[in-house]
N, C-alpha and C positions, 0 to 999 in steps of 0.2 A: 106475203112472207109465209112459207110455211115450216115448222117443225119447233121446237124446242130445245130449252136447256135445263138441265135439272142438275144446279149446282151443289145438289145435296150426293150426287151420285157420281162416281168416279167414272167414267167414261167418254166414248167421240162421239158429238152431235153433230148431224149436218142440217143447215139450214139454208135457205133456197129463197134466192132474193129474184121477185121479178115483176117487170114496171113495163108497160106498154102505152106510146103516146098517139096523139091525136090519128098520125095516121095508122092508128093500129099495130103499127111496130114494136114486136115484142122484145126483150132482152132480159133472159137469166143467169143468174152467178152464184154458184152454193158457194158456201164457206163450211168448213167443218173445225169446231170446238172443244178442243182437249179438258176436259174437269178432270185435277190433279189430285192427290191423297197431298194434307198436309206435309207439308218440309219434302215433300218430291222436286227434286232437280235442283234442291240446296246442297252443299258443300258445305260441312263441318270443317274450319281453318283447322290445320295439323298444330297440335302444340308445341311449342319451342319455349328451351330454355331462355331463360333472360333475368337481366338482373345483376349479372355477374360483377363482382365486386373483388379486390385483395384485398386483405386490412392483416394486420396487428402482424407484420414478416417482423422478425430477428434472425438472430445469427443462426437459428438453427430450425424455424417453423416458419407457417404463412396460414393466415384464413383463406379458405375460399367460401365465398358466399353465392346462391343462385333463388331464382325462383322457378315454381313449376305451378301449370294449373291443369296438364292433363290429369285424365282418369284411369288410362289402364298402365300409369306404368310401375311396376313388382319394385325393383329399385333402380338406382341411380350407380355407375361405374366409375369408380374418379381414377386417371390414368396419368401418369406422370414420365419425365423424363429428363435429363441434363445434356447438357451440349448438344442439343439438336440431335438425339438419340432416338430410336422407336418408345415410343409409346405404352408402357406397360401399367396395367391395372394393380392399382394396392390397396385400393378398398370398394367396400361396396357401401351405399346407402338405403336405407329401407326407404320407400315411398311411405307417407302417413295422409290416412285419411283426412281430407278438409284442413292439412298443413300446405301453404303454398313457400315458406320459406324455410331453406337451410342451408346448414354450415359446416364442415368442416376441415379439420385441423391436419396440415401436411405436417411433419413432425419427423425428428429424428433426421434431419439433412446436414448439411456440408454449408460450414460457415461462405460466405462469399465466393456460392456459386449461382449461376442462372439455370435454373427449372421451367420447362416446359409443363403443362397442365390441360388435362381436356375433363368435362363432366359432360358422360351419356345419359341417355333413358334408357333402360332396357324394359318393355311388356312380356307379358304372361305369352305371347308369339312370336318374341324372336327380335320384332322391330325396335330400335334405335332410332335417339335423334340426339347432337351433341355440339356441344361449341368447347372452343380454348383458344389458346392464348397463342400469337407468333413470336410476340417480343416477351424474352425468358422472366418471369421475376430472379429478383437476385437477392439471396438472404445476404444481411448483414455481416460486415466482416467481426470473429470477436472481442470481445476484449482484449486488446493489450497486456502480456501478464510478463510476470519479472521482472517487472519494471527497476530501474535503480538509477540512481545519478552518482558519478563518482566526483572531486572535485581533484584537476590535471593540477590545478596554479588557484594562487589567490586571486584570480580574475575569470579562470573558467572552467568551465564546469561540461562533462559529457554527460548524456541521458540515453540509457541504451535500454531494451524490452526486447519480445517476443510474441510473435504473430501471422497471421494469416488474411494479413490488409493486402489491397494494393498501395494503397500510400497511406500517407498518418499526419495529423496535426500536431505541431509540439507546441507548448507555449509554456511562458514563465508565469505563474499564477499568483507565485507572492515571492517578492513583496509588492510585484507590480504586474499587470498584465502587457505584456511583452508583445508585441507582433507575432502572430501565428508561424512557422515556419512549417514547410511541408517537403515530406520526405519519402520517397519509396525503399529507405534503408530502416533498418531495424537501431540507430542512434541516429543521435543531431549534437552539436556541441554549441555552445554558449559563451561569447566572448563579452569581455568588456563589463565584467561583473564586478559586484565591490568588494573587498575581500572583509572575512570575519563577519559574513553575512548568509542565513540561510535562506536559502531558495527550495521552494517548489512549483517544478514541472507537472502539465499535465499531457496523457497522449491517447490522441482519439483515435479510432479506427473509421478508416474507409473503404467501402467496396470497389469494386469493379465501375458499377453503376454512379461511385459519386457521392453515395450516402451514408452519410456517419452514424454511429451507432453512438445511442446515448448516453453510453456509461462510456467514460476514461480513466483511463490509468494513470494514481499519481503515481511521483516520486524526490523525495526528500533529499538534500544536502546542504552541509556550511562550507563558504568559499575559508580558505587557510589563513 
């Protein structure tokens, strides 16, 4: 064997292998030895967003939450839109040093509509990397407001409001809890009541999506 390696030194060593048997037959085979400079021919993984979380949607905001552990990026671009619209930017986030998590707050929307959302990286050269959502969040429909109950007959009673639902929960709340009844009109009427008795209705709001909103709307009346 001849030549060397000197793995303190970055360079190509050849080394020379050669064995000769009984009848004198000889046989040689260099090999040649790349010595690398640390992390040479490693790949740094690209960073990417993750994390992504909705919380705390109402009728009119939604959190968005992500996490980030790259290094070079300046800030973050949150981009929004409704009805499967382009994509426009409304805010920006600053990157902070040795903070991997944040949040924020989409605000100032449209009661029980579906929003589209994406969060970029933007670096100090231009490069981007970004995730969002295909399936829209949908704020809250809101409150129920105007609500009243007028009493027709000593047995029934209508309950009429105003809003920006797709449908509504009605129910009689006292003196008894009554079967839900669900509506996509703005009243419900109430048969079969007992007369010289008051009643209160409550009326929820639901979105697009299904989901009720926390707060409802009473409304007070005495049957005749």
């Amino acid at each position: 064997i001849t030549g060397s390696v000197d793995t303190a030194v970055v360079g190509d060593y050849t080394i020379i292998y050669t064995a000769t048997d009984a009848d004198n037959n000889t046989v040689t085979v260099s090999r040649t030895i790349h010595v690398q400079a640390a992390g040479e021919g490693e790949t740094t993984p690209v960073p990417t967003i993750g994390g992504v979380t909705i919380s705390q949607v109402t009728d009119h905001s939604y959190d968005l939450s992500w996490n980030w552990t790259g290094a070079s990026t300046v800030h973050f671009s949150l981009k929004q839109s409704t009805g499967g619209g382009q994509l426009s930017e409304v805010a920006q986030v600053s990157a902070v040093v040795n903070q991997t998590d944040y949040t924020y707050t989409f605000d100032q929307l449209t009661p029980n509509t579906g929003y589209l959302f994406s969060v970029e990286t933007v670096d100090n050269i231009g490069g981007n990397s970004g995730i969002g959502n295909t399936n829209p969040i949908v704020t809250l429909a809101s409150v129920p407001s105007n609500a009243q109950a007028v009493a027709d007959s000593p047995t029934q009673i209508t309950v009429s409001w105003s809003g920006d639902a797709t449908s509504y929960e009605v129910m009689n709340v006292i003196p008894n809890n009554s079967t839900v009844q669900t509506t996509s009109l703005t009243s419900q009427q109430f048969d079969g009541l007992i007369c010289n008795t008051q009643y209160t209705f409550s009326i929820t709001a639901l979105n697009s999506a299904g989901v009720t909103n926390a707060t409802s709307a009473l409304a007070s009346v005495s049957t005749q």
